[in-house]
KEKE-3310 file (N, C-alpha, C; in steps of 0.2 Angstrom, whole numbers, plus 5000, padded with zeros to 4 digits):
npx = (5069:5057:5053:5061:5057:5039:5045:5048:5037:5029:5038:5033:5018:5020:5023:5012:4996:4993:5006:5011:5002:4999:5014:5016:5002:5011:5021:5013:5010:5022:5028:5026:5036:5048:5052:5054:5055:5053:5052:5037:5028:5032:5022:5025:5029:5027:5019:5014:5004:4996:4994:5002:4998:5008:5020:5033:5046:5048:5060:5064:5072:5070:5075:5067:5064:5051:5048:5031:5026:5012:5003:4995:4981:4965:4967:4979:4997:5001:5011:5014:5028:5033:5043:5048:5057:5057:5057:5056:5052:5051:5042:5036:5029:5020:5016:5020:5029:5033:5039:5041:5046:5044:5045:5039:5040:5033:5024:5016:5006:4992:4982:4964:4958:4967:4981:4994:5011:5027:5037:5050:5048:5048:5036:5029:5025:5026:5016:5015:5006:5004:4995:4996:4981:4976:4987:4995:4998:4995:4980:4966:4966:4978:4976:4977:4975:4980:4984:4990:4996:4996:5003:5005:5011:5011:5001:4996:4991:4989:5001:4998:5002:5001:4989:4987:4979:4977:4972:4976:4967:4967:4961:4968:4969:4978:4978:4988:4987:4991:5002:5018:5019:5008:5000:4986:4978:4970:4965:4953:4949:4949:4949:4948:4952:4958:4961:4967:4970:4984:4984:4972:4963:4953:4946:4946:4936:4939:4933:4940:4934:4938:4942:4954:4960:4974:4983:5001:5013:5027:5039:5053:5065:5067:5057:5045:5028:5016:4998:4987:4972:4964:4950:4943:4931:4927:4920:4912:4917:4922:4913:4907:4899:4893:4895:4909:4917:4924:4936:4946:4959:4971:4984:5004:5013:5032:5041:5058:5068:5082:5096:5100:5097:5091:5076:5068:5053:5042:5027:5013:5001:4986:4972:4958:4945:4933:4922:4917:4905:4891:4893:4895:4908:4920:4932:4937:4947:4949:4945:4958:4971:4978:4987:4999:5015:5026:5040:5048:5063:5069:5078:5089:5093)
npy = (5042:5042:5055:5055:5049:5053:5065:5062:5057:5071:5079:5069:5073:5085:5089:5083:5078:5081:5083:5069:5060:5066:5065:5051:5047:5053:5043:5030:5034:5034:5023:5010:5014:5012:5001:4982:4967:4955:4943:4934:4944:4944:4943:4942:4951:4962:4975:4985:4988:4977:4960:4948:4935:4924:4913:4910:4899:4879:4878:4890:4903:4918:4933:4948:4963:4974:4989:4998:5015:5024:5037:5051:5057:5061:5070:5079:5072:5060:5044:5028:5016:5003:4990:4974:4962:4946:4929:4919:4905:4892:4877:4868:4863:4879:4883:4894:4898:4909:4916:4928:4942:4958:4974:4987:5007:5021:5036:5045:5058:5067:5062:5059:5048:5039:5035:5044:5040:5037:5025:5011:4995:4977:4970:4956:4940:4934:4920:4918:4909:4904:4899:4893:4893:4895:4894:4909:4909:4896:4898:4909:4919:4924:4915:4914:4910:4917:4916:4925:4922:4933:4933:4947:4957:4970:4984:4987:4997:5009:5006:5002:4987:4970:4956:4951:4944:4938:4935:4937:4936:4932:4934:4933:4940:4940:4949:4947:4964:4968:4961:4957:4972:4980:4975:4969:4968:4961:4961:4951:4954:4948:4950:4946:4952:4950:4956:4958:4968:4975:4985:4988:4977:4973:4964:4965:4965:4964:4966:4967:4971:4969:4977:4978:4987:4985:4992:4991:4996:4994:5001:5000:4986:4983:4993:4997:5003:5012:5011:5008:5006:5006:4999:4999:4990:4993:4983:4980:4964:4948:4943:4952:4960:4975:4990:5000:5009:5017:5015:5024:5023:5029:5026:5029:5015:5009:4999:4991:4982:4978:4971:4953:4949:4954:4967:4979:4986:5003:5011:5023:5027:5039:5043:5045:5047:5041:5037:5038:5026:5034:5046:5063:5063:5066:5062:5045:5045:5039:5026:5021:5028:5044:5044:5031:5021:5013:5002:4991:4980:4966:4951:4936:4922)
npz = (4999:4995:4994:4982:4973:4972:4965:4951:4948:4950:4940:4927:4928:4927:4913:4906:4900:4886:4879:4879:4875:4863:4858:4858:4850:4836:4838:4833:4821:4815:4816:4807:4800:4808:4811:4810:4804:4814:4828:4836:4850:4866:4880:4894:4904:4898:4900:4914:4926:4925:4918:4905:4894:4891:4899:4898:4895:4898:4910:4911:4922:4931:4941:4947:4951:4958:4960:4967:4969:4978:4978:4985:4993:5002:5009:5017:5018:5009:5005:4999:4996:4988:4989:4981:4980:4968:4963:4947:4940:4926:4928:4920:4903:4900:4914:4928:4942:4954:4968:4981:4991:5000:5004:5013:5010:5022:5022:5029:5032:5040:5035:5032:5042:5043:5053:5057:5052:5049:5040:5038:5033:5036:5023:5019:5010:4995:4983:4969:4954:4939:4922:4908:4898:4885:4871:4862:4847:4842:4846:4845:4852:4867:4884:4901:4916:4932:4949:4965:4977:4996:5010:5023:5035:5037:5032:5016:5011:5024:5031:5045:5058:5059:5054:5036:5024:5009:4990:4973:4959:4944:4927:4912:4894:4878:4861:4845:4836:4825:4816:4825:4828:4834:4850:4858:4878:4891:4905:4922:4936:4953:4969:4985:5002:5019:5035:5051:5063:5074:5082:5087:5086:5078:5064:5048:5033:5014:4994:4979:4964:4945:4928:4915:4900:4889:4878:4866:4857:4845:4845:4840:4839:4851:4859:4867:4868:4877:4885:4899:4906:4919:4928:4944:4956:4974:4988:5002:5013:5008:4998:4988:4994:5001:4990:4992:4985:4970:4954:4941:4932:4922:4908:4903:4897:4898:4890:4889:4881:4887:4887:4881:4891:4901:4908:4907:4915:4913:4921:4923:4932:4933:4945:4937:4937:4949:4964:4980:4989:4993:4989:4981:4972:4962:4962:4970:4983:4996:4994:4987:4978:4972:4960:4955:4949:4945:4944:4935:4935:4925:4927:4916:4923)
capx = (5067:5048:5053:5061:5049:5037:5048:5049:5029:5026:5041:5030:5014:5018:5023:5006:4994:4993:5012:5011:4997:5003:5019:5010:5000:5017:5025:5009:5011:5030:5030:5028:5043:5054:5050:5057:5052:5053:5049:5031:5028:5033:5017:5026:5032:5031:5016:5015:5000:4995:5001:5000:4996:5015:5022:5041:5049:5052:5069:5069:5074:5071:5074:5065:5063:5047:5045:5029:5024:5007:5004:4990:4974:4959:4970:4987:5002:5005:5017:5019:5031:5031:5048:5048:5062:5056:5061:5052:5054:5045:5046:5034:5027:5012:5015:5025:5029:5036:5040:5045:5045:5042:5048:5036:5038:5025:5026:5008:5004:4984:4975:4960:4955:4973:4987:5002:5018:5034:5040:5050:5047:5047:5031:5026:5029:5020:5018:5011:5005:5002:4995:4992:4977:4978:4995:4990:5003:4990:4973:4965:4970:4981:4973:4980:4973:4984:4984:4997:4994:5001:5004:5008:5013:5010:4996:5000:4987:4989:5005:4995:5004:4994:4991:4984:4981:4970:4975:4974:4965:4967:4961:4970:4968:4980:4980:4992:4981:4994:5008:5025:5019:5004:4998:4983:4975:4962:4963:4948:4951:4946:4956:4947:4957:4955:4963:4967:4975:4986:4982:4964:4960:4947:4946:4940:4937:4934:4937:4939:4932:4941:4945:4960:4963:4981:4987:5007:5015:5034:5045:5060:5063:5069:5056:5037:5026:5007:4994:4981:4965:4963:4943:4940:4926:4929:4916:4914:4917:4925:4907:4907:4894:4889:4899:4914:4917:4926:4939:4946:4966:4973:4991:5007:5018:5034:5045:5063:5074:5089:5100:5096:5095:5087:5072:5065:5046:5040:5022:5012:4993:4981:4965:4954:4938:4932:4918:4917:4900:4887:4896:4896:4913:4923:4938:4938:4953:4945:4950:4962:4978:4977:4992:5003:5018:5031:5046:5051:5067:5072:5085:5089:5102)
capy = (5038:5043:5061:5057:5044:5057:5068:5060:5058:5075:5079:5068:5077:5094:5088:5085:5073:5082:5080:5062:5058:5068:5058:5044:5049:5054:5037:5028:5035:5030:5016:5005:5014:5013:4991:4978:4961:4952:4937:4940:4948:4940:4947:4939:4956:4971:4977:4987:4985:4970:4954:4945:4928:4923:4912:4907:4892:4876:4878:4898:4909:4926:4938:4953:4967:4980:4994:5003:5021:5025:5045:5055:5053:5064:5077:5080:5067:5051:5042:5022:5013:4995:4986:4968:4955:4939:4924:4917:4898:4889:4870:4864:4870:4883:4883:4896:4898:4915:4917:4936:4948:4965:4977:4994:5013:5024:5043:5048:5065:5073:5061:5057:5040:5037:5037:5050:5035:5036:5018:5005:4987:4972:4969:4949:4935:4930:4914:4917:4903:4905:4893:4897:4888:4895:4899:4913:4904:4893:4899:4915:4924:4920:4913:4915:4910:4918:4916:4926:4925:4935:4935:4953:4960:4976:4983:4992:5006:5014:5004:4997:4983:4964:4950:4953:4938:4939:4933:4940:4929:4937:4929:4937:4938:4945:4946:4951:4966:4970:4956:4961:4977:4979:4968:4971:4963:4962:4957:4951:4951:4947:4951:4944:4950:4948:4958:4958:4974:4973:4989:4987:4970:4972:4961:4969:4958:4967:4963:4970:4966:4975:4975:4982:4985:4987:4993:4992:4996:4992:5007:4998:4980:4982:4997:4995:5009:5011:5015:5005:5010:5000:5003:4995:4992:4989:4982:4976:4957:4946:4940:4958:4965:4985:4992:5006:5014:5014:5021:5024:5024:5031:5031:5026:5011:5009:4991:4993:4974:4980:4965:4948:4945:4960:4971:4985:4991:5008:5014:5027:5027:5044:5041:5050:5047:5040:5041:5036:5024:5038:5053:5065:5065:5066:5055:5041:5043:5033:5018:5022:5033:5048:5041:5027:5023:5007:5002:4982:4973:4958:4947:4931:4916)
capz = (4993:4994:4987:4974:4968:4971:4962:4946:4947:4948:4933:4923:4928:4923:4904:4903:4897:4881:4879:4880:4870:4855:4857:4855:4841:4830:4835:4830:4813:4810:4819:4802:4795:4812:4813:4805:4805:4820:4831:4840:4857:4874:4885:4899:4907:4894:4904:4920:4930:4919:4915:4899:4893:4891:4905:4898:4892:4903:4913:4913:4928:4933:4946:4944:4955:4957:4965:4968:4972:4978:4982:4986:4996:4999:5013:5019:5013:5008:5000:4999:4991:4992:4986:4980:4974:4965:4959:4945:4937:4923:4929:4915:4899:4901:4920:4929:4948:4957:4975:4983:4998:4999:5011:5011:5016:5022:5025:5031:5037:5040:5028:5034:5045:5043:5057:5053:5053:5045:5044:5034:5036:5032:5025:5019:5007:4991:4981:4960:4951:4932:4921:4902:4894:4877:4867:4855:4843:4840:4846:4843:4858:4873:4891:4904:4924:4938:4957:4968:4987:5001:5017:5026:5044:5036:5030:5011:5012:5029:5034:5050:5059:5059:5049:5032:5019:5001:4985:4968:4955:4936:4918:4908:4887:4877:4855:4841:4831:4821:4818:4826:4828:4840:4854:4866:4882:4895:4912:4925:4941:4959:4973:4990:5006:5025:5038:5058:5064:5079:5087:5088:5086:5073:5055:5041:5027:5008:4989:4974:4957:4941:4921:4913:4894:4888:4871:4868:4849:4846:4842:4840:4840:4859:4863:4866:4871:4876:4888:4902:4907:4926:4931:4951:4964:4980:4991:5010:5013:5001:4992:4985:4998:5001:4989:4993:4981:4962:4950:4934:4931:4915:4908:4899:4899:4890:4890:4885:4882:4890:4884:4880:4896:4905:4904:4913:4912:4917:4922:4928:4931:4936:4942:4930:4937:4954:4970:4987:4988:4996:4987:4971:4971:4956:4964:4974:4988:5001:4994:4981:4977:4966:4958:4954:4947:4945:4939:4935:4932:4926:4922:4916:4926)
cpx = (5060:5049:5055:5057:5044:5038:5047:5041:5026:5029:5033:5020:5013:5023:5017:5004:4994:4999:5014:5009:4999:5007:5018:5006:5005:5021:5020:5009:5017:5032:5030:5036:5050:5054:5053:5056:5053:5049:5041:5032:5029:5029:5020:5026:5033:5024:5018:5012:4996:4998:4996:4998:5002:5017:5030:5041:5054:5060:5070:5068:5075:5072:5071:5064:5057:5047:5039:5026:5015:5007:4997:4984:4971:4962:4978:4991:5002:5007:5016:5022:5035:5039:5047:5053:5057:5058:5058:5056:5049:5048:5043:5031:5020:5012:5022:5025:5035:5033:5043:5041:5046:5043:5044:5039:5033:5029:5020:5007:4999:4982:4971:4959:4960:4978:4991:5008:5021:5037:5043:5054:5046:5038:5027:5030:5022:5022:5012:5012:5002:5000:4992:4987:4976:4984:4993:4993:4998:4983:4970:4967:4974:4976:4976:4976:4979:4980:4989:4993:4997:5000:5007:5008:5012:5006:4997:4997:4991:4997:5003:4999:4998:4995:4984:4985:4976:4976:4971:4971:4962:4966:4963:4972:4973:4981:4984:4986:4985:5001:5013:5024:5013:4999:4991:4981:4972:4964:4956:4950:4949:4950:4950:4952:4955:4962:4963:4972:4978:4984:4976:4961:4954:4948:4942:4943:4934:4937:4935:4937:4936:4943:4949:4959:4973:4982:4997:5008:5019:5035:5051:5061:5064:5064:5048:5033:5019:5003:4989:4976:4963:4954:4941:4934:4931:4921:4920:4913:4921:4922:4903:4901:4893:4897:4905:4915:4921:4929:4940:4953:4967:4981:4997:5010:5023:5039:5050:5068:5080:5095:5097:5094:5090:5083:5070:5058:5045:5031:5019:5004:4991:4975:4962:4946:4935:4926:4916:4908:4896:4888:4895:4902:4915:4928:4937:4946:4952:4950:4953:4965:4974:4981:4996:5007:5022:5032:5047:5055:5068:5077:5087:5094:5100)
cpy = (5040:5050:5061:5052:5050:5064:5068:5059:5063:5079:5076:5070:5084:5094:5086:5081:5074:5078:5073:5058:5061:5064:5053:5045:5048:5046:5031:5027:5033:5024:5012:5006:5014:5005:4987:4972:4956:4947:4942:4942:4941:4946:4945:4947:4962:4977:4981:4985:4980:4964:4951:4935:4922:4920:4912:4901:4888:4877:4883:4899:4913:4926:4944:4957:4972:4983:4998:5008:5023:5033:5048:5054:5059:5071:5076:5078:5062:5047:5036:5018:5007:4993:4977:4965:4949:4934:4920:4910:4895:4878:4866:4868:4875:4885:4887:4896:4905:4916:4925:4938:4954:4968:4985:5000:5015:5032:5048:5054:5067:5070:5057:5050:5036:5038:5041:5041:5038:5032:5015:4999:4981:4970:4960:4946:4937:4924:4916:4912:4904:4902:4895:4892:4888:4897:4903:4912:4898:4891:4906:4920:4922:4919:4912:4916:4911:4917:4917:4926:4929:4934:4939:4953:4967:4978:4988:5000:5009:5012:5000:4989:4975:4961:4951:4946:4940:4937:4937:4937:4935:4931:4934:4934:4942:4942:4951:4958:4969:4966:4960:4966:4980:4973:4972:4965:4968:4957:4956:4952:4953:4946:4951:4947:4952:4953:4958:4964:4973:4978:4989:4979:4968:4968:4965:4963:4963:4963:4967:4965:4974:4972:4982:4981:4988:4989:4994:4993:4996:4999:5006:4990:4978:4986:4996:5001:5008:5011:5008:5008:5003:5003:4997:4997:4989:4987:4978:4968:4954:4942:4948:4961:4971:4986:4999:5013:5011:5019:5020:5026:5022:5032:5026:5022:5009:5000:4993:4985:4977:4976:4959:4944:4950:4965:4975:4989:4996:5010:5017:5029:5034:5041:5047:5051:5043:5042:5034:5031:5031:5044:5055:5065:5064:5061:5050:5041:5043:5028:5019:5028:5038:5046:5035:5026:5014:5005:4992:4980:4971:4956:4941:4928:4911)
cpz = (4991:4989:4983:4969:4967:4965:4953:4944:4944:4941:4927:4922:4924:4916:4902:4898:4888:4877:4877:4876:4862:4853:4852:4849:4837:4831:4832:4821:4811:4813:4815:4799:4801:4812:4809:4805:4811:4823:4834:4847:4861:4879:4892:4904:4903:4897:4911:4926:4930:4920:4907:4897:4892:4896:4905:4895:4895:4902:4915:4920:4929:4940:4942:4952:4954:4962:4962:4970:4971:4982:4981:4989:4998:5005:5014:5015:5013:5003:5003:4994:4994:4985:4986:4976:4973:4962:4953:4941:4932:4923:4923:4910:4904:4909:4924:4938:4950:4965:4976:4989:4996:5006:5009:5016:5017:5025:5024:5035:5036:5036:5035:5036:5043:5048:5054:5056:5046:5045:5036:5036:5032:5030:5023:5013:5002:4988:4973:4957:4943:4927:4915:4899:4887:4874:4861:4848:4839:4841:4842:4846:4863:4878:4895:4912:4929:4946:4960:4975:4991:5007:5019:5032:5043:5031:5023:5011:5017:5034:5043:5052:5060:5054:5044:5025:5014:4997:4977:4961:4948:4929:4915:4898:4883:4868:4850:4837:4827:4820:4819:4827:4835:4844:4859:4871:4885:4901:4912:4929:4947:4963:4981:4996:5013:5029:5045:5061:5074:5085:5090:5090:5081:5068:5052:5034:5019:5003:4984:4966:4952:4934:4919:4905:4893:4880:4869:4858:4848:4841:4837:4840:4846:4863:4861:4871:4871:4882:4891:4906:4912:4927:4938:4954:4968:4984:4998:5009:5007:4996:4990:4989:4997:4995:4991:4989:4974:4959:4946:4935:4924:4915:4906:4902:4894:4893:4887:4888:4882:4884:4882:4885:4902:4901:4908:4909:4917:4918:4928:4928:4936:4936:4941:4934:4945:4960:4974:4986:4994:4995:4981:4970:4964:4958:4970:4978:4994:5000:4988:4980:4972:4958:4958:4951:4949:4941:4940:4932:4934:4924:4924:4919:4924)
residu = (UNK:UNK:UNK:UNK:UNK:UNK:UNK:UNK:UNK:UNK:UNK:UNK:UNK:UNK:UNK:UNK:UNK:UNK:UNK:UNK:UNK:UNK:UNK:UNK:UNK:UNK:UNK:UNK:UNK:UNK:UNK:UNK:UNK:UNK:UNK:UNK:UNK:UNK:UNK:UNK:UNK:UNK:UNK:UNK:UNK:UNK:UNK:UNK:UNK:UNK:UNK:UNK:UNK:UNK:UNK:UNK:UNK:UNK:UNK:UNK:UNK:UNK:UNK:UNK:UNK:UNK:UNK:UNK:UNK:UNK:UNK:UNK:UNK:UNK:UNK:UNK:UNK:UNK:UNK:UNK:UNK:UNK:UNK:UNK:UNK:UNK:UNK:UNK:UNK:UNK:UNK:UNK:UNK:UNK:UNK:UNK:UNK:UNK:UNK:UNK:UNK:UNK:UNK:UNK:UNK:UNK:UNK:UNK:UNK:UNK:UNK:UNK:UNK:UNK:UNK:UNK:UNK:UNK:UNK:UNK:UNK:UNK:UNK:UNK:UNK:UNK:UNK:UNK:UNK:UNK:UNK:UNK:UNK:UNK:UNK:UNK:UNK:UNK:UNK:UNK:UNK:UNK:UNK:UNK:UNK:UNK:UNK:UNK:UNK:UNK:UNK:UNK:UNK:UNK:UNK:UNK:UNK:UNK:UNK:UNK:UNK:UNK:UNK:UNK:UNK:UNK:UNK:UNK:UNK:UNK:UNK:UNK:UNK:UNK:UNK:UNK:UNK:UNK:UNK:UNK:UNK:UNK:UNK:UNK:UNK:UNK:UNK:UNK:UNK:UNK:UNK:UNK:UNK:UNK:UNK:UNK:UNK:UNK:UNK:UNK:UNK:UNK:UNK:UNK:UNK:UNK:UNK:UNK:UNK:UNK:UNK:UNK:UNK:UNK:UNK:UNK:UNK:UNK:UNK:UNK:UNK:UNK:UNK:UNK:UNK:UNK:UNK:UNK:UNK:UNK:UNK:UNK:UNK:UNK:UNK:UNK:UNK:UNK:UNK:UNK:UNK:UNK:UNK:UNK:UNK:UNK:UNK:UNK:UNK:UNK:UNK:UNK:UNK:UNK:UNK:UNK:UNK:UNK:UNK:UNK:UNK:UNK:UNK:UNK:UNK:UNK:UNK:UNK:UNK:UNK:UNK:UNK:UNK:UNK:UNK:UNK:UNK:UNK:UNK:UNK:UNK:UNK:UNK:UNK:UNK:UNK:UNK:UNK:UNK:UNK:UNK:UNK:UNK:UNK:UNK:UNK:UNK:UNK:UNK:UNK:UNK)
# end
């Protein structure tokens, strides 16, 4: 599973950023003449490594699946790929709730200040709480405060066995700039998390702070295309202490509304830009992938 994840990774590497962005360019230009009037955006899920200001319409129920692949680090191999089912429910308006487990692999060989394992396990539970403040239907933009929790037995970077808890806390903005046609957003977010390794015994405790923009443009009235730009710190402690280091992730995302009941979104971020706290590096793979990558369906019952 890991190589052909990776597989598909490095395909869409070697078409090349040029490739991609031309694309985009030329469907930018016809995109008024491919469009045809339609309802507005549903920012619930047409994102990848984002979310939107969209929460659903008391009563609905999804299930959704994600997988994602994390590859590369500053020597040898590494590959993980973290799978997750979900359940999501909207019990009142503006107010959603999603429960899931996630089962990760890992296939570590010679990266630095890393054990070598090959494992897949089960790795924890979460609980996402999402609560929209503004409806951008009748504000200026959308508002949207999240809170997803975890609790793991396994550690996502290094696959490390032990009890790992943090929660991800996201304000996220998102407004039409083009009706029916183009949508952008804006994450914030702060991601506190606390760890105890089993082998050792040590805690490590860090957190990250980070903004996201997104752009998506509708192709089709089912096809949505368009690009995020992640920029993180990491620091020690979880009141943003010494800092670690810091990156920059570039790269497309497309949405495609399957049916009227399912959807499936694609994304795939490079980090572009990156450095270790104490380094001239150009990349940051310390604390951060070279690459990224993940797939999400959903669908309604």
């Amino acid at each position: 599973m890991a190589n052909a994840i990776e597989a598909v990774v490095v395909f869409v590497m070697r078409i090349g950023a040029h490739t991609i962005w031309t694309a985009a360019a030329c469907t930018l230009v016809l995109a008024p003449v491919c469009v045809s009037a339609e309802e507005g955006f549903d920012t619930e899920h047409i994102f990848g490594f984002m979310i939107g200001s969209d929460v659903g319409n008391p009563g609905e129920r999804e299930f959704q699946s994600q997988t994602t692949g994390r590859f590369g680090k500053g020597g040898g191999t590494y590959r993980a790929i973290g799978q997750e089912v979900e359940i999501e429910i909207v019990p009142l308006p503006n107010f959603r709730i999603e429960v899931g487990g996630a089962t990760t692999l890992h296939d570590i060989t010679g990266v630095p200040d890393i054990d070598d394992r090959r494992q897949l396990n089960f790795q924890g539970a979460s609980l996402d709480l999402r609560y929209r403040l503004l409806d951008r239907e009748r504000a200026p933009f959308g508002m949207t405060i999240a809170a997803e929790s975890h609790g793991d037995r396994i550690d996502e970077i290094s696959g490390a066995k032990g009890r790992m808890y943090g929660t991800d806390f996201t304000l996220a903005f998102d407004r039409e700039l083009a009706p029916n046609l183009v949508i952008g957003a804006l994450n914030l977010v702060y991601q506190p998390e606390w760890a105890r390794f089993e082998a050792t015994g040590l805690s490590e405790k860090s957190s990250t702070i980070g903004v996201a923009f997104a752009g998506m443009v509708r192709l089709r009235p089912d096809v949505l295309l368009g690009s995020e730009v992640r920029y993180f710190r990491q620091y020690e402690g979880i009141g943003l202490g010494e800092l670690s280091g810091q990156a920059l992730f570039v790269g497309p995302t497309a949405y495609f509304q399957l049916s009227e009941s399912s959807r499936l979104t694609l994304s795939w971020s490079m980090q572009a830009w990156g450095r270790p706290a104490g380094t001239a590096a150009n990349l940051d793979l310390v604390n951060f992938e070279r690459h990224q990558a993940r797939l999400v369906f959903g669908v309604n019952f």
